[in-house]
PDBQT receptor file of N, H, CA, C and O in Angstrom, charges set to zero:
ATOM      1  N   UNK A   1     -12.397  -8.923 -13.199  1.00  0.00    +0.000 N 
ATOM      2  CA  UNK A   1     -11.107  -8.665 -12.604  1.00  0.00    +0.000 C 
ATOM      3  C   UNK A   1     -11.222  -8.776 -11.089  1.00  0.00    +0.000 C 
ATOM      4  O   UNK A   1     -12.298  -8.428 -10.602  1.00  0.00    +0.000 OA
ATOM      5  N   UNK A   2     -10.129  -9.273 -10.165  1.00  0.00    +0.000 N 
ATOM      6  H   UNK A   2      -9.255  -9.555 -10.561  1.00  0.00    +0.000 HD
ATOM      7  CA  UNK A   2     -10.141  -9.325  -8.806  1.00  0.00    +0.000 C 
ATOM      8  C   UNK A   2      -9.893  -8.090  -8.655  1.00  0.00    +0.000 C 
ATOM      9  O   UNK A   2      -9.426  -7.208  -9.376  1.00  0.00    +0.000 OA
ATOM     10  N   UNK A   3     -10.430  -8.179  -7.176  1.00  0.00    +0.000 N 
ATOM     11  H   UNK A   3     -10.809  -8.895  -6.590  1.00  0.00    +0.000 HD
ATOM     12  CA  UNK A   3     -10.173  -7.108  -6.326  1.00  0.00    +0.000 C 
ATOM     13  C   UNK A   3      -8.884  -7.301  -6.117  1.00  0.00    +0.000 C 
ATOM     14  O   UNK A   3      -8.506  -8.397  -5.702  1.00  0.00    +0.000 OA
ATOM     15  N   UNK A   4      -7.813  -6.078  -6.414  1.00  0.00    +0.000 N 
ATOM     16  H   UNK A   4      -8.120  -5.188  -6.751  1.00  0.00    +0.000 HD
ATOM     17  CA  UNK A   4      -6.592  -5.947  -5.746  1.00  0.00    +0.000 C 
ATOM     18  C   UNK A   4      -6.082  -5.424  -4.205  1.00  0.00    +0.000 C 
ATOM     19  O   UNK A   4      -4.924  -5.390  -3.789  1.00  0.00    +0.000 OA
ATOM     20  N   UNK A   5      -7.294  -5.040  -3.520  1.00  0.00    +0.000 N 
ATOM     21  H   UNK A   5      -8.235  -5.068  -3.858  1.00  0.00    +0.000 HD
ATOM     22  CA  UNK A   5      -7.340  -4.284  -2.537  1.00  0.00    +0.000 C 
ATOM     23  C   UNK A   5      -6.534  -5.082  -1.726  1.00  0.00    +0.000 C 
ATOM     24  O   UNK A   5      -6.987  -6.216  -1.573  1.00  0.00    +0.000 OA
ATOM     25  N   UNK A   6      -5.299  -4.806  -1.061  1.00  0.00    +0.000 N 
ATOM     26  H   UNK A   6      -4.930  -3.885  -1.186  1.00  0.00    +0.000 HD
ATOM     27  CA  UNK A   6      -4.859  -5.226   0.434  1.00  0.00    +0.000 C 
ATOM     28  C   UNK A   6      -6.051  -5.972   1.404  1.00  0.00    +0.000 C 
ATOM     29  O   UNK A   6      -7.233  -5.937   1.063  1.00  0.00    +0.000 OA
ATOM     30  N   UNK A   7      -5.697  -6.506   2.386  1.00  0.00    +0.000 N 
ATOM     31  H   UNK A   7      -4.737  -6.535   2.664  1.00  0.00    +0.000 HD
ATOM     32  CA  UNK A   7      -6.327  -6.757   3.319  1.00  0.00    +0.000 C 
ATOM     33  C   UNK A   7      -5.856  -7.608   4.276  1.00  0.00    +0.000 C 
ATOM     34  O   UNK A   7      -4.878  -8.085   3.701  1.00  0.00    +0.000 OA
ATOM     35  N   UNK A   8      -5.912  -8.223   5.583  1.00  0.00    +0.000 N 
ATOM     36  H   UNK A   8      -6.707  -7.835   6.050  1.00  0.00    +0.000 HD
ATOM     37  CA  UNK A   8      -5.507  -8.561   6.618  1.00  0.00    +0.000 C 
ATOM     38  C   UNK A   8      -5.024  -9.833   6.074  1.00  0.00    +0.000 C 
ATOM     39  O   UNK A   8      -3.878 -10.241   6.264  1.00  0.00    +0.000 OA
ATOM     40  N   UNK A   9      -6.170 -10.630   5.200  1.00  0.00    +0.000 N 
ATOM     41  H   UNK A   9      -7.101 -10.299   5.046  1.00  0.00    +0.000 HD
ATOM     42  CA  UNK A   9      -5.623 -11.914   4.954  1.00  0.00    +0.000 C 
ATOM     43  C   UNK A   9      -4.855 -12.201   3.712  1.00  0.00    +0.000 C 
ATOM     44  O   UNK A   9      -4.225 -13.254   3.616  1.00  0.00    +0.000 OA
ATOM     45  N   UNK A  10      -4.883 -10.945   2.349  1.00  0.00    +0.000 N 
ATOM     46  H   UNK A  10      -5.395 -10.089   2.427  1.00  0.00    +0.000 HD
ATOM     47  CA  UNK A  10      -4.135 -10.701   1.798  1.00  0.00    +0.000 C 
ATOM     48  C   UNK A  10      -3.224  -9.581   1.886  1.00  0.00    +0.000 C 
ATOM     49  O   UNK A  10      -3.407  -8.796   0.955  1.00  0.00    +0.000 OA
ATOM     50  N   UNK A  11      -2.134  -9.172   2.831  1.00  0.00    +0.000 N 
ATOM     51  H   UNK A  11      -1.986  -9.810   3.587  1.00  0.00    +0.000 HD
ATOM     52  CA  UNK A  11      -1.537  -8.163   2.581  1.00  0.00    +0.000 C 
ATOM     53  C   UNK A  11      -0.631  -7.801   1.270  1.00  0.00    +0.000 C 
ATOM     54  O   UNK A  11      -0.053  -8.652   0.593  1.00  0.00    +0.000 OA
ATOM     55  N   UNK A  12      -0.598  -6.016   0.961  1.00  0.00    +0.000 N 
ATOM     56  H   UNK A  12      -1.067  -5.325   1.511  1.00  0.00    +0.000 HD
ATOM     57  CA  UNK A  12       0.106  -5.777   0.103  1.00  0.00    +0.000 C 
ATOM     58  C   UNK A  12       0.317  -4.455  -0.069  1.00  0.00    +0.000 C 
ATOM     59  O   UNK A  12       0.256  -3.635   0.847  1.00  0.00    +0.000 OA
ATOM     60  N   UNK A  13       0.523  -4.244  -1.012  1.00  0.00    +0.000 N 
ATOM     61  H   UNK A  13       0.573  -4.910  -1.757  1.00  0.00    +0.000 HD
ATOM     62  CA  UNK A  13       0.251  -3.146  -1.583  1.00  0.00    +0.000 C 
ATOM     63  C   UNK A  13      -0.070  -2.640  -2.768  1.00  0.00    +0.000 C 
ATOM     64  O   UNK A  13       0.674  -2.942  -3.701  1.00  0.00    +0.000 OA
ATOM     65  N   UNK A  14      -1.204  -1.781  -3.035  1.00  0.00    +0.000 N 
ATOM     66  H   UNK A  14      -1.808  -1.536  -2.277  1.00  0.00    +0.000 HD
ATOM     67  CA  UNK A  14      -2.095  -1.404  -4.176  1.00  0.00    +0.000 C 
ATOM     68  C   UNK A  14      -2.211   0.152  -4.659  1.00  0.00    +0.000 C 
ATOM     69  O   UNK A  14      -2.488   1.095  -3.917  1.00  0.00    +0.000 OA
ATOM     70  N   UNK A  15      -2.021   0.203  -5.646  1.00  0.00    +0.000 N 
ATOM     71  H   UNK A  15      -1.797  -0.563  -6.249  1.00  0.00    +0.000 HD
ATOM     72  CA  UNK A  15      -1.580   1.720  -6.417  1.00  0.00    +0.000 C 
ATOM     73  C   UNK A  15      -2.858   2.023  -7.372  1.00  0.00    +0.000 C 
ATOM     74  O   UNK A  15      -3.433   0.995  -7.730  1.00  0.00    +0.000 OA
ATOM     75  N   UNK A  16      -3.275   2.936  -7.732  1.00  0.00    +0.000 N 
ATOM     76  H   UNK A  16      -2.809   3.771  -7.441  1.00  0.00    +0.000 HD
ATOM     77  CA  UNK A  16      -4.050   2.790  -8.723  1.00  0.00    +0.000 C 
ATOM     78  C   UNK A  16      -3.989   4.426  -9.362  1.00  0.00    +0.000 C 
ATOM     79  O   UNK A  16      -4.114   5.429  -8.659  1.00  0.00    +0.000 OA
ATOM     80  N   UNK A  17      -3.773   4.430 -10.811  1.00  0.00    +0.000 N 
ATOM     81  H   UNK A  17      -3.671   3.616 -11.383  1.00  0.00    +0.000 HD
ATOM     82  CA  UNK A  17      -4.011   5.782 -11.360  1.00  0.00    +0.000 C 
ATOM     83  C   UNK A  17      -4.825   5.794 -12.637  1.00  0.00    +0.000 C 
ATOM     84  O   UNK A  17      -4.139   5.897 -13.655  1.00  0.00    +0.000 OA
ATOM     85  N   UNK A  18      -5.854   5.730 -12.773  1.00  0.00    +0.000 N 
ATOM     86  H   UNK A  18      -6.410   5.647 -11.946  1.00  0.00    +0.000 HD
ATOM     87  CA  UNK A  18      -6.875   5.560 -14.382  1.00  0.00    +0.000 C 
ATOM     88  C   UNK A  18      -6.212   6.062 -14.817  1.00  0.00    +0.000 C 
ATOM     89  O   UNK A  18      -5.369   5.269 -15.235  1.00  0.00    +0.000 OA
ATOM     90  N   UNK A  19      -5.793   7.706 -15.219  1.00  0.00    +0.000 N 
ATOM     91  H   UNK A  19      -6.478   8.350 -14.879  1.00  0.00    +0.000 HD
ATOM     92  CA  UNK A  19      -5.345   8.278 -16.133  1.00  0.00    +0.000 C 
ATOM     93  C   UNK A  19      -4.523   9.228 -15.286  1.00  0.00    +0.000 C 
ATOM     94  O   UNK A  19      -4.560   9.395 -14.067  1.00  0.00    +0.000 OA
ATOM     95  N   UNK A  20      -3.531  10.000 -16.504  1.00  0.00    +0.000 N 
ATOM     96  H   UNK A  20      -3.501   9.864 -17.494  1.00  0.00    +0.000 HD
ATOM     97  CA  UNK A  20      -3.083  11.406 -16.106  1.00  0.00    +0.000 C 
ATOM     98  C   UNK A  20      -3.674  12.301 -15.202  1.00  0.00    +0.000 C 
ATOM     99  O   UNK A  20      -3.060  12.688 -14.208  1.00  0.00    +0.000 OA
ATOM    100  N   UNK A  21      -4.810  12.659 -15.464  1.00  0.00    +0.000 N 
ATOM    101  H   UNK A  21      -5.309  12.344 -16.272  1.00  0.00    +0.000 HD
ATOM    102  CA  UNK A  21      -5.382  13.692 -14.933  1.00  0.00    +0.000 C 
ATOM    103  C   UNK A  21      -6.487  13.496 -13.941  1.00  0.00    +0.000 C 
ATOM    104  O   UNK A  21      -7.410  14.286 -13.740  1.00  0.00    +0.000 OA
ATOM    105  N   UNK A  22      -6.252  12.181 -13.259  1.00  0.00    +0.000 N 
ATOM    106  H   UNK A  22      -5.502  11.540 -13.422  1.00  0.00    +0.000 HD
ATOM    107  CA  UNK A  22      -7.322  11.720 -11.444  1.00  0.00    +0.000 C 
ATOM    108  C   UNK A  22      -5.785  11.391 -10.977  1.00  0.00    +0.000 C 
ATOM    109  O   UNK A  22      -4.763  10.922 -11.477  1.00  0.00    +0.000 OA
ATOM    110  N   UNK A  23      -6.299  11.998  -9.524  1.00  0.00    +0.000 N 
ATOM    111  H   UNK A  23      -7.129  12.379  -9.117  1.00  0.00    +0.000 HD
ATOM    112  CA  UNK A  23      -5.325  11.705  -9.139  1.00  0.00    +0.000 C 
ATOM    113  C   UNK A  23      -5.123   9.972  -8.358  1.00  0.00    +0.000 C 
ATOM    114  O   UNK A  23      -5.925   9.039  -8.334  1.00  0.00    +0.000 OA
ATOM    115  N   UNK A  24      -3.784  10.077  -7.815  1.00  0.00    +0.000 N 
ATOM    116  H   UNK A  24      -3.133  10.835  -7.834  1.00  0.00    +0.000 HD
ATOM    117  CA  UNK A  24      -3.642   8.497  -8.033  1.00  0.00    +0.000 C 
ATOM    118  C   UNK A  24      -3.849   7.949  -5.924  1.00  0.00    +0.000 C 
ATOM    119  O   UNK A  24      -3.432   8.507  -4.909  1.00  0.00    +0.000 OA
ATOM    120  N   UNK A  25      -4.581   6.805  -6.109  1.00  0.00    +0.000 N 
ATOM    121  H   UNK A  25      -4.920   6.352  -6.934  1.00  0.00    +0.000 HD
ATOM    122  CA  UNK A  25      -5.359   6.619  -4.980  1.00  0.00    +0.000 C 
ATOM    123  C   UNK A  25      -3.938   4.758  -4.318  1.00  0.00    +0.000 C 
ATOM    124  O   UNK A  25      -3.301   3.917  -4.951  1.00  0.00    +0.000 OA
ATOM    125  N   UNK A  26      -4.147   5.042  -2.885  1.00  0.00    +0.000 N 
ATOM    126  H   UNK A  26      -4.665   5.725  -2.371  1.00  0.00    +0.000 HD
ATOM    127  CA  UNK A  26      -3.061   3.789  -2.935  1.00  0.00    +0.000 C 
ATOM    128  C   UNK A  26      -3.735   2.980  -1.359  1.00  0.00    +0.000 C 
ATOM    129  O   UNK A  26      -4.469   3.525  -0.535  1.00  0.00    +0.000 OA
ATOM    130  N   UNK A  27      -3.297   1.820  -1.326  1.00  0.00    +0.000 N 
ATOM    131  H   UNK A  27      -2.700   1.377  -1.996  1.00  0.00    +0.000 HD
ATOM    132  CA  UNK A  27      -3.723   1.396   0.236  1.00  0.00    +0.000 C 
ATOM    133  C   UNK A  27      -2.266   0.282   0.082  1.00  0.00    +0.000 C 
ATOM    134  O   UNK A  27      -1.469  -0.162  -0.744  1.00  0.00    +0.000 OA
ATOM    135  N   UNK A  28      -2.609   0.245   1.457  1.00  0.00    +0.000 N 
ATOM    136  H   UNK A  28      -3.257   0.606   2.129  1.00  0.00    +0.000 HD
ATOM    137  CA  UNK A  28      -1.340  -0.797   2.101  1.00  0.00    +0.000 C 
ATOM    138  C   UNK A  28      -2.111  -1.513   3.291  1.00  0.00    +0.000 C 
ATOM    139  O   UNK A  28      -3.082  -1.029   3.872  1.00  0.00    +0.000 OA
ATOM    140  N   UNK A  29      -1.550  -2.688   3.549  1.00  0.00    +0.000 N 
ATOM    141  H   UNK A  29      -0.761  -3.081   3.077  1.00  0.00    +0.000 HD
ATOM    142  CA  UNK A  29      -1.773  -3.669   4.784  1.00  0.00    +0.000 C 
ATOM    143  C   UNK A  29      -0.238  -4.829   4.865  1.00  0.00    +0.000 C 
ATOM    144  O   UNK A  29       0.474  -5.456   4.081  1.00  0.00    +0.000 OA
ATOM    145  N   UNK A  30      -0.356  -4.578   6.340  1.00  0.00    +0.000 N 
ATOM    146  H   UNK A  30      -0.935  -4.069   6.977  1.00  0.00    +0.000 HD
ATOM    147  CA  UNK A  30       1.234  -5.381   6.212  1.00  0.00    +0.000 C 
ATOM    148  C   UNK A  30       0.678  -6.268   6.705  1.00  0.00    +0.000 C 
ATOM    149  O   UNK A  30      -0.550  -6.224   6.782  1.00  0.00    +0.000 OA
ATOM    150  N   UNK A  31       1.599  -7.675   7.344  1.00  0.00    +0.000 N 
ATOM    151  H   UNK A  31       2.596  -7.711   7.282  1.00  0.00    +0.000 HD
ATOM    152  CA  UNK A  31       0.798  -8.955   7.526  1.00  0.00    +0.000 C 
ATOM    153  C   UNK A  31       1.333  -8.528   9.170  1.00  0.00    +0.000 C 
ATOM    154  O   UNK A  31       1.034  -9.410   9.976  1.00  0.00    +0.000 OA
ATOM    155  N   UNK A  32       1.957  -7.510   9.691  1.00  0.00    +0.000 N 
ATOM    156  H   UNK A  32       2.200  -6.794   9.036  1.00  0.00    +0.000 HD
ATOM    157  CA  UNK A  32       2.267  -7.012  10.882  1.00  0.00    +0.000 C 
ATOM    158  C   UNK A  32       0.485  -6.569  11.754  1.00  0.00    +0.000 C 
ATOM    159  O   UNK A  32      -0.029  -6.662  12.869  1.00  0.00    +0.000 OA
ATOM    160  N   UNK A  33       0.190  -6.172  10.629  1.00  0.00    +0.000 N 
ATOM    161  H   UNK A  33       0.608  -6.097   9.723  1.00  0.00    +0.000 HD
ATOM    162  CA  UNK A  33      -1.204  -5.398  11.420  1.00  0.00    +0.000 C 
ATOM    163  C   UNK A  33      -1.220  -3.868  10.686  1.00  0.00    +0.000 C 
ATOM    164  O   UNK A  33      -2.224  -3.175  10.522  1.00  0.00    +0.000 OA
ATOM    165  N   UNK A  34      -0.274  -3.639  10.416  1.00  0.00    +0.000 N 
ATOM    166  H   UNK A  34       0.542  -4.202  10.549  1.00  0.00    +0.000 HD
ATOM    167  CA  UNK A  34      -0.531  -1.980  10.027  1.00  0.00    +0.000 C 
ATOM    168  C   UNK A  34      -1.213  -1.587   8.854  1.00  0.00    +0.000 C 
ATOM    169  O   UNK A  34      -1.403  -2.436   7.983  1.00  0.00    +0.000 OA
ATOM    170  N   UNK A  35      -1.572  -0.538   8.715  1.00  0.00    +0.000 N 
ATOM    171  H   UNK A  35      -1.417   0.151   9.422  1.00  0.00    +0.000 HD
ATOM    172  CA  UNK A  35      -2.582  -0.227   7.340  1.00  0.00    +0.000 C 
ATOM    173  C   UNK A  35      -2.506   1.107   7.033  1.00  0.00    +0.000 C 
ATOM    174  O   UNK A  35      -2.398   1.867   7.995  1.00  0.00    +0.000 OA
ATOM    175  N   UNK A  36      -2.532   1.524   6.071  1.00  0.00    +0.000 N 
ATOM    176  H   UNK A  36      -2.620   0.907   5.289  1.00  0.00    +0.000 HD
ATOM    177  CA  UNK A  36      -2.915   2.806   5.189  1.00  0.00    +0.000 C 
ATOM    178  C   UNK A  36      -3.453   3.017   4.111  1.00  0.00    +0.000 C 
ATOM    179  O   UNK A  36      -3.738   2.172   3.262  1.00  0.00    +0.000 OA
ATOM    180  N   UNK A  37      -3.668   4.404   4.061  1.00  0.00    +0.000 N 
ATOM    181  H   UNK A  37      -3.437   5.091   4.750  1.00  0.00    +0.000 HD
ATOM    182  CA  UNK A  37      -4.242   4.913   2.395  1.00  0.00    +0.000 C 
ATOM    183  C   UNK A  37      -4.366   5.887   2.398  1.00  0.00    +0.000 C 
ATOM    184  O   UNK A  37      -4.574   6.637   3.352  1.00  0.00    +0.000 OA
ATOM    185  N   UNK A  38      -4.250   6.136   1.158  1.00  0.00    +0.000 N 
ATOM    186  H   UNK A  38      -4.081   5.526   0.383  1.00  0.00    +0.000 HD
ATOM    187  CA  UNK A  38      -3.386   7.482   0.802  1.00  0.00    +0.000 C 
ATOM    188  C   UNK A  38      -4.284   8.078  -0.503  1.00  0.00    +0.000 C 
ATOM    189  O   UNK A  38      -4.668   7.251  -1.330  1.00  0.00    +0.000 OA
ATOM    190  N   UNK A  39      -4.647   9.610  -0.709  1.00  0.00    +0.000 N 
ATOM    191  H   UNK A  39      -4.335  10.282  -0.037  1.00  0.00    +0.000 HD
ATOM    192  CA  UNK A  39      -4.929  10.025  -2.500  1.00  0.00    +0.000 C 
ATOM    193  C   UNK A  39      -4.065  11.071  -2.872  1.00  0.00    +0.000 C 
ATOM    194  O   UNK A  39      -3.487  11.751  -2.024  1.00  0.00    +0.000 OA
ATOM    195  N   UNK A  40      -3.946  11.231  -3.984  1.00  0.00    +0.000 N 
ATOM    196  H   UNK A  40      -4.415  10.678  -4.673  1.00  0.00    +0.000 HD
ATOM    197  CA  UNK A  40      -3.105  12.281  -4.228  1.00  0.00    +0.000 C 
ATOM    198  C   UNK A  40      -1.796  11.590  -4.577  1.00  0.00    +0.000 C 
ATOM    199  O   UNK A  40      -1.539  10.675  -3.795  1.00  0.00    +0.000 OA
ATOM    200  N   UNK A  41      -0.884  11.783  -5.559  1.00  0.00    +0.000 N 
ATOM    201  H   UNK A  41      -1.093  12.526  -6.194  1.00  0.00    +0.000 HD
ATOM    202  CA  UNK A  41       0.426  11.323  -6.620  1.00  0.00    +0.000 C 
ATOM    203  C   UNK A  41       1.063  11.398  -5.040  1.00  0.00    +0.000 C 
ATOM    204  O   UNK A  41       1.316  10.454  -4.292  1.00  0.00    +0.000 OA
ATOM    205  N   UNK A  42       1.248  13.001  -4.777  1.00  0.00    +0.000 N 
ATOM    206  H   UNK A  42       1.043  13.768  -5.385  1.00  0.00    +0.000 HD
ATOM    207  CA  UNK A  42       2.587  12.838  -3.542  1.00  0.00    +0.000 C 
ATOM    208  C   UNK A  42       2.411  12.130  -2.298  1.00  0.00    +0.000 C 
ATOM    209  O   UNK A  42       3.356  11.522  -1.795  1.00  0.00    +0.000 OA
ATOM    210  N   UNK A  43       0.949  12.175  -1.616  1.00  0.00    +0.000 N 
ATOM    211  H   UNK A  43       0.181  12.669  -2.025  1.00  0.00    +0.000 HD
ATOM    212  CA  UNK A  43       0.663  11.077  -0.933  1.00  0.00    +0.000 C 
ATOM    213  C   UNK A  43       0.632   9.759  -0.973  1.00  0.00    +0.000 C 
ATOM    214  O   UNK A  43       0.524   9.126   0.078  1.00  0.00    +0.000 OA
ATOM    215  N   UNK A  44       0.700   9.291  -1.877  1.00  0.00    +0.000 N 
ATOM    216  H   UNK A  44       0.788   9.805  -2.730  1.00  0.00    +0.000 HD
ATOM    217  CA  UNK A  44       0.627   7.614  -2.482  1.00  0.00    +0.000 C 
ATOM    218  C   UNK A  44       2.375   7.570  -2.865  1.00  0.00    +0.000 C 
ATOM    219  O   UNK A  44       2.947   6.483  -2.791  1.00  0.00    +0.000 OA
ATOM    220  N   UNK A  45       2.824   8.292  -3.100  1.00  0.00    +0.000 N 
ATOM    221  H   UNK A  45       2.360   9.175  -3.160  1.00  0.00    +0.000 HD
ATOM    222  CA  UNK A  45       4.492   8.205  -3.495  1.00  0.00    +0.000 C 
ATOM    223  C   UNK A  45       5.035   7.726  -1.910  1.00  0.00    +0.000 C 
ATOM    224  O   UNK A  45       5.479   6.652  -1.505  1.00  0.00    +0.000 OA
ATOM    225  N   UNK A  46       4.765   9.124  -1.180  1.00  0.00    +0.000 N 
ATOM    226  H   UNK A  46       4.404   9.997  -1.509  1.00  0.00    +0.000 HD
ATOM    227  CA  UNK A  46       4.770   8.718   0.519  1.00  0.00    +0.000 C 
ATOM    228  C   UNK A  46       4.535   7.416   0.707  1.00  0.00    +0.000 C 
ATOM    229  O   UNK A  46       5.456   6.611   0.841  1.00  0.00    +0.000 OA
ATOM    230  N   UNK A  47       3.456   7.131   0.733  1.00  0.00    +0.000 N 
ATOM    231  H   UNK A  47       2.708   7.785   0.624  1.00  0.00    +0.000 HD
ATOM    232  CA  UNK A  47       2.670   5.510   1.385  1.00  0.00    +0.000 C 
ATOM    233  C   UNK A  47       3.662   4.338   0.722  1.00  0.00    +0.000 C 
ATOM    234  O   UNK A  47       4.091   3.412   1.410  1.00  0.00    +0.000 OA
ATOM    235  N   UNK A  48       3.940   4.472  -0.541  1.00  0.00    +0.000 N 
ATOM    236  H   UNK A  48       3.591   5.225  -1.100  1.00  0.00    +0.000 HD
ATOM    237  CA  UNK A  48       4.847   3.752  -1.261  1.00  0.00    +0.000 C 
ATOM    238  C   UNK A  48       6.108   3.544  -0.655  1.00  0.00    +0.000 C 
ATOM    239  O   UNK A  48       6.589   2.496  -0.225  1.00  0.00    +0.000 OA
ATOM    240  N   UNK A  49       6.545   4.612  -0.680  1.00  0.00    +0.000 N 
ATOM    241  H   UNK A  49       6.154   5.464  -1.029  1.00  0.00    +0.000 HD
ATOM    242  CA  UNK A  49       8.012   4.915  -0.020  1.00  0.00    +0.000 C 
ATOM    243  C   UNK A  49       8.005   4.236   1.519  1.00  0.00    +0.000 C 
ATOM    244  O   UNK A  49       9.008   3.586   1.814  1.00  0.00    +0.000 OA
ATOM    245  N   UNK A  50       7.307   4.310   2.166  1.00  0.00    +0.000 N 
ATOM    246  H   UNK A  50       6.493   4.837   1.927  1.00  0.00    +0.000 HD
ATOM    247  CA  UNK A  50       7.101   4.203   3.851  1.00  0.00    +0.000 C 
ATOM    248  C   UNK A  50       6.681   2.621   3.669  1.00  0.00    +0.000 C 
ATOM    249  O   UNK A  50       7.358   1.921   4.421  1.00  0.00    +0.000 OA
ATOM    250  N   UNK A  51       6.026   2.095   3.112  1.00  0.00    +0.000 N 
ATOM    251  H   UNK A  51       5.475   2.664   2.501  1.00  0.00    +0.000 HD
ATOM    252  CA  UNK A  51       5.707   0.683   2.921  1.00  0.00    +0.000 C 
ATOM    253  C   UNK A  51       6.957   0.229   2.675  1.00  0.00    +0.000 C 
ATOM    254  O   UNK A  51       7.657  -0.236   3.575  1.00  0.00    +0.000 OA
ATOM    255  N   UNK A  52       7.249   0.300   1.741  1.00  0.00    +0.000 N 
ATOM    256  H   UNK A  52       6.680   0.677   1.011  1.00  0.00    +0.000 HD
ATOM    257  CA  UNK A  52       8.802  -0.282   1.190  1.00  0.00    +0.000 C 
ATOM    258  C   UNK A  52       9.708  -0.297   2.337  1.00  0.00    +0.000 C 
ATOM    259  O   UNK A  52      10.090  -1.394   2.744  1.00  0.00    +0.000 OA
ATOM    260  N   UNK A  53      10.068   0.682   2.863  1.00  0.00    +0.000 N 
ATOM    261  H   UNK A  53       9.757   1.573   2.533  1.00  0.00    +0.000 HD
ATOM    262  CA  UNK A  53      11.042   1.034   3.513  1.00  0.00    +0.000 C 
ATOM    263  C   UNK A  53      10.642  -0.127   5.145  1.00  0.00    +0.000 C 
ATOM    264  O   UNK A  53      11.425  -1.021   5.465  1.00  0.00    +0.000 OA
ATOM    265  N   UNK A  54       9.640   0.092   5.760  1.00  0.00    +0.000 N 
ATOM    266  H   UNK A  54       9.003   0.818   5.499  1.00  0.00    +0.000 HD
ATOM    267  CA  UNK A  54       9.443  -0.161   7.172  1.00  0.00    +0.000 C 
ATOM    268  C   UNK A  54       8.101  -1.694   7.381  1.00  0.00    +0.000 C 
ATOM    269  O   UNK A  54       7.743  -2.378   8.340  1.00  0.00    +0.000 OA
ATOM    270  N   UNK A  55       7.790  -1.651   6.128  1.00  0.00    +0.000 N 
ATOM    271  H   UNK A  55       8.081  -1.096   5.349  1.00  0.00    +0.000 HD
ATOM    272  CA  UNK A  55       6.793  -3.209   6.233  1.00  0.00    +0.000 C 
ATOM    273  C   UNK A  55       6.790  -3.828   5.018  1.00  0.00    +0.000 C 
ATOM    274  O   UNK A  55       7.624  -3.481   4.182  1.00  0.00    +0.000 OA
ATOM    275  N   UNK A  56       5.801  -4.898   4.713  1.00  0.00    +0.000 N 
ATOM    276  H   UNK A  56       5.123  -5.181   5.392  1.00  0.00    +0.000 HD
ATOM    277  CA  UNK A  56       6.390  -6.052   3.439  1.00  0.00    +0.000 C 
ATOM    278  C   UNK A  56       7.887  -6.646   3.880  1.00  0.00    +0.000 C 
ATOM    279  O   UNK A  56       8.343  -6.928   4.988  1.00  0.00    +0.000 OA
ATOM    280  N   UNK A  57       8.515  -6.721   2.390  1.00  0.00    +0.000 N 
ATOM    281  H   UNK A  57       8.143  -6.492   1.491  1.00  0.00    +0.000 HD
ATOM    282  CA  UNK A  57       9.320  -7.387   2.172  1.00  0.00    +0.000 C 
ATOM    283  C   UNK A  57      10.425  -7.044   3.758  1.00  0.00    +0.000 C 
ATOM    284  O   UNK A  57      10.974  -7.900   4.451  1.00  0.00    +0.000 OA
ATOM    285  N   UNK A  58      10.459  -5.533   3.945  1.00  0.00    +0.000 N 
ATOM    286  H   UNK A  58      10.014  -4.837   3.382  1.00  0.00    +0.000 HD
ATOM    287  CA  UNK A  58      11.202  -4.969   5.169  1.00  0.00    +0.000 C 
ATOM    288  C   UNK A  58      11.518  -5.793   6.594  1.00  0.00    +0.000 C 
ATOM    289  O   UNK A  58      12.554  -5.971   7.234  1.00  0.00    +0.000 OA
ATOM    290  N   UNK A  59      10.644  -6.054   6.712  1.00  0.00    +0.000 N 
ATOM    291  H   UNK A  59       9.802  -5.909   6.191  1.00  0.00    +0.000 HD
ATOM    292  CA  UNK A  59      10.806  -7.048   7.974  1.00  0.00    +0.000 C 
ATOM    293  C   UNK A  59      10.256  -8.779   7.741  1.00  0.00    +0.000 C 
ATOM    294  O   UNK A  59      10.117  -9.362   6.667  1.00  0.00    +0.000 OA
ATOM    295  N   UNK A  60      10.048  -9.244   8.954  1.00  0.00    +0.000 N 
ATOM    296  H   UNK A  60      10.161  -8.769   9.827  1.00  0.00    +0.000 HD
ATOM    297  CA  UNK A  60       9.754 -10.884   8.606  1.00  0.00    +0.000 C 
ATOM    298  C   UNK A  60       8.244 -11.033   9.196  1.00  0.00    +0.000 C 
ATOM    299  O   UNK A  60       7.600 -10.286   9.933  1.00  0.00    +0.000 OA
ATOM    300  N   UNK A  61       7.913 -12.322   8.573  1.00  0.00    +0.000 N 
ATOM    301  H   UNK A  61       8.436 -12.929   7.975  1.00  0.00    +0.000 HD
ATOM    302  CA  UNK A  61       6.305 -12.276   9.367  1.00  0.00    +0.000 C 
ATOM    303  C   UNK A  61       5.861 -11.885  10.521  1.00  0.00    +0.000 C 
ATOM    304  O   UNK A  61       4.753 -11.428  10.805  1.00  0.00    +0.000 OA
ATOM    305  N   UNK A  62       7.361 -12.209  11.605  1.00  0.00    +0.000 N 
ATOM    306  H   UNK A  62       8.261 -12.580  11.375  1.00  0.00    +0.000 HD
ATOM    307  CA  UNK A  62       6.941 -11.897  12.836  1.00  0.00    +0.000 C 
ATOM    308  C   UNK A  62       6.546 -10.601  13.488  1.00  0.00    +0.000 C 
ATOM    309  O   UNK A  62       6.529 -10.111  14.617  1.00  0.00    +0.000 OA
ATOM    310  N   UNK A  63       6.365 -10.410  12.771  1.00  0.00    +0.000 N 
ATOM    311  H   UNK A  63       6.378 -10.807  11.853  1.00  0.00    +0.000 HD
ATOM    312  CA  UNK A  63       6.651  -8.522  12.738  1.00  0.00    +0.000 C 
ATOM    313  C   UNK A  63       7.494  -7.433  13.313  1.00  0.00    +0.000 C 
ATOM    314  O   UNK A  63       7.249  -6.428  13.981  1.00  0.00    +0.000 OA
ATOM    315  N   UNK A  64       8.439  -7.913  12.884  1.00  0.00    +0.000 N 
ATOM    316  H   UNK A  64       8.638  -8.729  12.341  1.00  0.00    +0.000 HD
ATOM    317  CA  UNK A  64      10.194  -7.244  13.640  1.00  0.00    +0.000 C 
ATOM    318  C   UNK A  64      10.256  -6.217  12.169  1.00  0.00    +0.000 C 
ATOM    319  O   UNK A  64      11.207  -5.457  11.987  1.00  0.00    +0.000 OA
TER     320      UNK A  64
């Protein structure tokens, strides 16, 4: 299996939860430059939410 991990030359965003009971681990990279990561369900919900909202699809390559 590939690595799904974000990264500068692939940006994205990556979620990961094995099961119910680990908690769920997340990273982000925008093609802006910015980056995160997050553990924990409500922290990765955050990172989710804040990605969506303010980088990716949110703005344009140029990084506006």
């Amino acid at each position: 299996m590939a690595d799904l991990t974000p990264t500068p030359d692939r940006p994205g965003l990556h979620v990961s939860k094995p099961s119910p009971n680990t908690p769920a681990t997340g990273s982000a990279v925008c093609h802006c430059g910015a980056s995160a990561t997050a553990t924990g369900d409500s922290q990765v919900r955050a990172l989710v939410e804040g990605y969506t909202a303010n980088h990716g699809a949110a703005h344009d390559r140029t990084g506006r």
